[in-house]
C-alpha positions as CSV (number, residue, x, y, z in Angstrom):
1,X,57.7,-81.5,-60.3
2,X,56.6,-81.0,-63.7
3,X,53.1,-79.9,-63.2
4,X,55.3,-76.8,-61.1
5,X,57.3,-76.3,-64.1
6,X,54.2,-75.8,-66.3
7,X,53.2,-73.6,-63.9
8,X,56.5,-71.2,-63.5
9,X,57.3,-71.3,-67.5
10,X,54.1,-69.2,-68.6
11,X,54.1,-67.1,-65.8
12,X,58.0,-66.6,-66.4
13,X,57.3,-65.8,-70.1
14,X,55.0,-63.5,-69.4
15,X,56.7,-61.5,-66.8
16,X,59.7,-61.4,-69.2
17,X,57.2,-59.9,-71.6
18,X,55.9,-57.7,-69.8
19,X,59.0,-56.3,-68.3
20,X,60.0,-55.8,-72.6
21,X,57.1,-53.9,-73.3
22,X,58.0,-52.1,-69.8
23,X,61.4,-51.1,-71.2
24,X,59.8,-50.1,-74.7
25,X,57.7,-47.8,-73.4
26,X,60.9,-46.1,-70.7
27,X,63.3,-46.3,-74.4
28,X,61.1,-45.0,-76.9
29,X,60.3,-41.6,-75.0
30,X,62.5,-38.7,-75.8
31,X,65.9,-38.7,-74.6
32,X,66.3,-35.3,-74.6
33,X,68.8,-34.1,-77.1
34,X,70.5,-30.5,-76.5
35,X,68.8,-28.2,-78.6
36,X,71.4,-25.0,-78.9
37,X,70.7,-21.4,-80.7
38,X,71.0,-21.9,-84.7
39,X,74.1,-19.9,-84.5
40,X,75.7,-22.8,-82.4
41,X,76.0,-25.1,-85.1
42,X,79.0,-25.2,-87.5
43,X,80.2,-27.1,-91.0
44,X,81.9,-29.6,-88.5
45,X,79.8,-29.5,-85.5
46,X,75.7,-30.1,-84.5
47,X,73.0,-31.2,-86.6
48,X,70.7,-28.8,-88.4
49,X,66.9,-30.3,-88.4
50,X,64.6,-28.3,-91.0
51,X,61.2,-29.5,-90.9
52,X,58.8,-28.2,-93.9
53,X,55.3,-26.8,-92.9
54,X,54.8,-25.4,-96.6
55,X,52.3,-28.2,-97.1
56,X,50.1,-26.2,-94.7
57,X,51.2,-22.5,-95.4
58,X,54.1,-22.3,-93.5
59,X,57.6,-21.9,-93.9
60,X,60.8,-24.3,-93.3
61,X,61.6,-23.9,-89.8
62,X,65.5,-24.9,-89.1
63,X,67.0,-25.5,-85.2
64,X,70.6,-27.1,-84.3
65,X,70.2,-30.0,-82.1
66,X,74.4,-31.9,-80.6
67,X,75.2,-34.4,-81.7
68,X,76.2,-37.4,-81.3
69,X,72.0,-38.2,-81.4
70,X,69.4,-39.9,-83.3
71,X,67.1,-38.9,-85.6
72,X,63.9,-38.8,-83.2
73,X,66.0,-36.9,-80.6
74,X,66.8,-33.9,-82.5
75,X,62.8,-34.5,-83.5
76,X,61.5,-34.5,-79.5
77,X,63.7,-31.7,-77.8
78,X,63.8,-27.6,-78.5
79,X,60.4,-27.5,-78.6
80,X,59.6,-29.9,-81.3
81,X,57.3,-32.9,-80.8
82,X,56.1,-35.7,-82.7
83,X,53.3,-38.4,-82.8
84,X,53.5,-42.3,-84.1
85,X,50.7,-44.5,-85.0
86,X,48.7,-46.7,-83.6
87,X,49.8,-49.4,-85.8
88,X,53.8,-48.7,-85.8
89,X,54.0,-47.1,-82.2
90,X,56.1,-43.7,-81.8
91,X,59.2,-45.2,-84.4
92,X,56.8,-44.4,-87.1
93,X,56.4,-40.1,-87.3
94,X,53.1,-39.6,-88.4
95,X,52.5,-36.1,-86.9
96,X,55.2,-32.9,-86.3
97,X,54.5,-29.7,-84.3
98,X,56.6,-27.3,-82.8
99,X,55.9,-24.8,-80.0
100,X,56.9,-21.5,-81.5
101,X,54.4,-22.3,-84.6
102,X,50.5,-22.0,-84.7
103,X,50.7,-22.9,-80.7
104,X,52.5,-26.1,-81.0
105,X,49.9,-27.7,-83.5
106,X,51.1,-30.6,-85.2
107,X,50.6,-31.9,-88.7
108,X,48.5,-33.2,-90.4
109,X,46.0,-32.5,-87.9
110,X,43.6,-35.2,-86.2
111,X,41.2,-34.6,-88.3
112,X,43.4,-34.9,-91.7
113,X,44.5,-37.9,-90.4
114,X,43.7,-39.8,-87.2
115,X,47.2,-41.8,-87.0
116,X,45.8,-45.3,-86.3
117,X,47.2,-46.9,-89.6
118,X,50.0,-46.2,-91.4
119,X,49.8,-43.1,-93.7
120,X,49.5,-43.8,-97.2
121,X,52.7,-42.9,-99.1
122,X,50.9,-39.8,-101.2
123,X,50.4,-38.4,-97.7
124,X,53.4,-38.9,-95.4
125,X,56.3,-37.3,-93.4
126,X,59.4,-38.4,-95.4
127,X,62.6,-38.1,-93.7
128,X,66.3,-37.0,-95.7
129,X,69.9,-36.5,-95.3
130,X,72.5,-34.4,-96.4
131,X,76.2,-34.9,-95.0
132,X,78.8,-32.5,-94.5
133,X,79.4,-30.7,-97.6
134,X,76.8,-32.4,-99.3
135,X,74.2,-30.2,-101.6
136,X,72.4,-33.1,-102.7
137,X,69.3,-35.3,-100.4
138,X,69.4,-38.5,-99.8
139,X,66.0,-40.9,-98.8
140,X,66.4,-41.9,-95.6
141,X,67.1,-45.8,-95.3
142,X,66.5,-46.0,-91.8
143,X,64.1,-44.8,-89.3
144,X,64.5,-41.5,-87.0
145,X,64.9,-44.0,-84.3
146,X,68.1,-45.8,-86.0
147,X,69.6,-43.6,-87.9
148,X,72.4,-41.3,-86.2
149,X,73.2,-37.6,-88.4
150,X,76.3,-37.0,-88.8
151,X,78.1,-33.8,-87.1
152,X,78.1,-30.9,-89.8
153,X,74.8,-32.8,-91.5
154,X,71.1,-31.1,-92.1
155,X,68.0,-33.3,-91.3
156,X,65.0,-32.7,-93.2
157,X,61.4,-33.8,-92.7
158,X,58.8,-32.7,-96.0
159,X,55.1,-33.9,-96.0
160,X,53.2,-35.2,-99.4
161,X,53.9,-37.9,-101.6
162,X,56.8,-39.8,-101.4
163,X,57.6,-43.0,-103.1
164,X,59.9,-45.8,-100.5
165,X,62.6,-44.8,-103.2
166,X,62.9,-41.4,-102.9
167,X,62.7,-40.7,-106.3
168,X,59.5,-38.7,-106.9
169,X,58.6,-35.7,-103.8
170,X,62.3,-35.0,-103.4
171,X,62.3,-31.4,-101.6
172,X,61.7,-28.1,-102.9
173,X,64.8,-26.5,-100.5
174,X,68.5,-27.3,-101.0
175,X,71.0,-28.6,-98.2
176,X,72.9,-25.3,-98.8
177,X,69.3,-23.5,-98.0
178,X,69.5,-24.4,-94.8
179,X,72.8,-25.8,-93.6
180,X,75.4,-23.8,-91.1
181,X,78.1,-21.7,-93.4
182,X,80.1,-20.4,-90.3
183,X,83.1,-22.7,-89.1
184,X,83.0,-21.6,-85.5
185,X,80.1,-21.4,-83.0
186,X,78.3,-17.8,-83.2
187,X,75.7,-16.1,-81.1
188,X,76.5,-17.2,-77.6
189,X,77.7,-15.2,-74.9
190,X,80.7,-12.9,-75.4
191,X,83.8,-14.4,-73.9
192,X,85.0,-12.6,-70.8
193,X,88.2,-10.8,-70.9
194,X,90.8,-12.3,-69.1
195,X,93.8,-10.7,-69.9
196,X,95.4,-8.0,-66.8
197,X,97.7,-5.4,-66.7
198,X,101.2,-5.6,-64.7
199,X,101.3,-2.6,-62.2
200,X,104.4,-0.8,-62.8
201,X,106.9,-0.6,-59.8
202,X,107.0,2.6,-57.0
203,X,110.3,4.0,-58.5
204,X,108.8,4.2,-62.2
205,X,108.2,8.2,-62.4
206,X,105.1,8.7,-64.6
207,X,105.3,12.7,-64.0
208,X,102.3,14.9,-62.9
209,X,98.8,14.1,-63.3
210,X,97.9,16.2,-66.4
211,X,94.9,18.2,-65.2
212,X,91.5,18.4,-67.5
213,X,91.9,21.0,-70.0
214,X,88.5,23.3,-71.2
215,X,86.6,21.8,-74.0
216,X,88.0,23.6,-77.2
217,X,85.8,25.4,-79.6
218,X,84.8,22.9,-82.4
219,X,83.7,26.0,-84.5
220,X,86.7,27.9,-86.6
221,X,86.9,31.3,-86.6
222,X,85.3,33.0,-89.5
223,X,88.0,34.5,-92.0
224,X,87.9,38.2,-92.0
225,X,87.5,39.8,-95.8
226,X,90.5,42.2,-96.9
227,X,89.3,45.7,-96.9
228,X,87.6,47.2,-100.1
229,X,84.8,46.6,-101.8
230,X,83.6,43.3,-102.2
231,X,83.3,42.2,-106.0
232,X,80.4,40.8,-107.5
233,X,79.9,38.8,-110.8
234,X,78.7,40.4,-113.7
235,X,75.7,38.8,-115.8
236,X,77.7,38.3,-118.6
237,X,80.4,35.7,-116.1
238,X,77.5,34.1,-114.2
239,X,78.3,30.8,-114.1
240,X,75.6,28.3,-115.9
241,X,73.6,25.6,-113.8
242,X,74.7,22.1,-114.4
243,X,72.7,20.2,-116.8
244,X,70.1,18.1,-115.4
245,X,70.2,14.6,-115.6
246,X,68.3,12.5,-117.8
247,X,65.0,11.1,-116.3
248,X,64.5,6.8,-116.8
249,X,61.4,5.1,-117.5
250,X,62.7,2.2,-116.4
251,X,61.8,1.1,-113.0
252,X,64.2,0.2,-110.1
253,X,65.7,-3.4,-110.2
254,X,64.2,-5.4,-107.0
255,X,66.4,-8.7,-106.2
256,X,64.6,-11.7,-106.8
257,X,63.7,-13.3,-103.8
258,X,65.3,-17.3,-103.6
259,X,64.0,-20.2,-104.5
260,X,61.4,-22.2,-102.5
261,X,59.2,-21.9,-99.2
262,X,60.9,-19.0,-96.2
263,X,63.3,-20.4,-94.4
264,X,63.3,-19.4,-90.5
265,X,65.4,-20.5,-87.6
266,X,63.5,-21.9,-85.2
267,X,65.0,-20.7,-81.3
268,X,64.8,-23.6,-78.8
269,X,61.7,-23.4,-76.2
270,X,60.4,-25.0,-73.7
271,X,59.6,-28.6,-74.8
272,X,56.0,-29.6,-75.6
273,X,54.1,-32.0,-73.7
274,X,55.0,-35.2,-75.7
275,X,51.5,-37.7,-77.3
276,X,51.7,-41.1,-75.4
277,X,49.0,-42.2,-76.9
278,X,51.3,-44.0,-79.6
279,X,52.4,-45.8,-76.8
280,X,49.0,-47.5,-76.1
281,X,49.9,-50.3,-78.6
282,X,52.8,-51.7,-76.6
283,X,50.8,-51.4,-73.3
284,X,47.8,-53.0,-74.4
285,X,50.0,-56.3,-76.5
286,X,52.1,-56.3,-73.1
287,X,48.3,-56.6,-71.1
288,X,47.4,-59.3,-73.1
289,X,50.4,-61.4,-73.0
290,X,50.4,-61.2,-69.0
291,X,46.5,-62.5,-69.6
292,X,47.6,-65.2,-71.9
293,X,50.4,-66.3,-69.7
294,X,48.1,-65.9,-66.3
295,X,45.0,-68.2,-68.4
296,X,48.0,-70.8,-69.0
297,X,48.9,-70.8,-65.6
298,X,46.0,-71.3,-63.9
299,X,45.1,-74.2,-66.9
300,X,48.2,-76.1,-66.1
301,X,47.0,-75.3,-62.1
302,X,43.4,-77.4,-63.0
303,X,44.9,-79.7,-64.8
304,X,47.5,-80.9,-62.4
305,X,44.8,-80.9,-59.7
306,X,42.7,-83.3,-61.9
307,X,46.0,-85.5,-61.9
């Protein structure tokens, strides 16, 4: 009897194991947040996610994801996609892309860094918040995977150097750069008009059908001149030209143009095909346990056969 619970307890371990790593891998894939046109997001409603490609030569793209969501959602839907490590799995966003930008491409680029190890923290994707009527970021605490924006909130993801604190790399864009201004929805279809007209009852005379008159002539007449000759202005009562205004040296004031990288709103599209390969972690330490467990098992199988 013992001998077969030496032989069930590894074997249960490891299936329970494996079934964890199982469920990792379903969980940590994207759920699939909304994405919605920028115009759909509000002061009170949506998220905004900016994500800065200035680090590269590109501008700040911004997108409005629903929410309730987490951080990685608004990340993985719209078009957007994103890339974990090796060492940290897919919680940890090493790389960023989006399909309406350089073909999807995401940053840094394989060969800037291979995301097997986790990136240095002069060289990272740092990850900020700015709540509803908030013009000021705050350093993420939590990871895109825990931490839920708030309705109304902007999301912003910069690359560089970052310290853990948040003090030094803080972004060159304000929350006000990028967050929604208008307090209703905007740029979706045009409501349909509902409202109808009574008829009006048989006895109600409305009188004859006025028939189409001709199309009048928009040009007046011309005024006839009174008879006689038709006077002229001597030399002496010509009336002088005006005077000509002064010319400026100075040239034409040209508005300064804001602050910071372009900002551009970022339409949703069809989503990219998501990395797995940050996955590959999990699978392989779930494959080992079942070997582990299996090598136990058939161990306590010998040894209770040598009994």
């Amino acid at each position: 009897m013992s001998g077969n619970r030496l032989l069930r307890a590894p074997a249960r371990t490891a299936a329970a194991l494996g079934l964890t790593v199982a469920a990792f891998a379903a969980t940590a894939a994207p759920a699939g947040a909304a994405p919605q046109p920028m115009g759909q997001c509000t002061t009170s409603s949506g998220v905004v996610l900016a994500v800065d490609f200035s680090h590269w030569g590109g501008p700040v793209y911004r997108s409005c994801g629903t929410t309730p969501t987490t951080g990685y959602e608004l990340l993985n839907q719209g078009g957007w996609a994103t890339t974990g490590t090796g060492h940290d799995g897919p919680a940890f966003i090493c790389r960023i892309g989006y399909s309406g930008h350089q073909s999807g491409e995401q940053y840094p680029t394989p060969q800037q860094d291979d995301c097997v190890l986790t990136p240095p923290a002069s060289a990272y994707w740092s990850y900020w918040h700015a709540n509803p009527g908030q013009n000021t970021w705050e350093y993420s605490q939590l990871g895109a995977m825990l931490y839920k924006p708030k309705p109304g909130s902007v999301d912003l993801w910069i690359f560089g150097g970052t310290d853990i604190e948040g003090t030094e790399g803080k972004p060159a864009v304000t929350p006000d750069q990028l967050r929604a201004k208008n307090t209703t929805p905007t740029g979706g279809p045009a409501p349909k008009d509902t409202r109808t007209t009574a008829p009006l009852p048989p006895s109600v005379n409305t009188g004859p059908r006025p028939e189409n008159p001709p199309p009048a002539d928009p040009t007046p007449p011309a005024a006839t001149p009174p008879p006689g000759p038709t006077p002229s202005a001597s030399p002496s009562e010509s009336v002088p030209p005006p005077p000509s205004a002064p010319m400026s040296s100075a040239p034409p004031a040209v508005a300064a143009p804001p602050p910071g990288p372009q900002v551009v709103d970022a339409a949703p599209t069809a989503d990219a095909e998501h990395d797995v390969g940050s996955y590959l972690p999990a699978v392989a330490t779930g494959a080992l346990v079942l070997l582990i467990g299996a090598a136990a098992a058939y161990a306590a199988k010998r040894r209770r056969r040598t009994e």
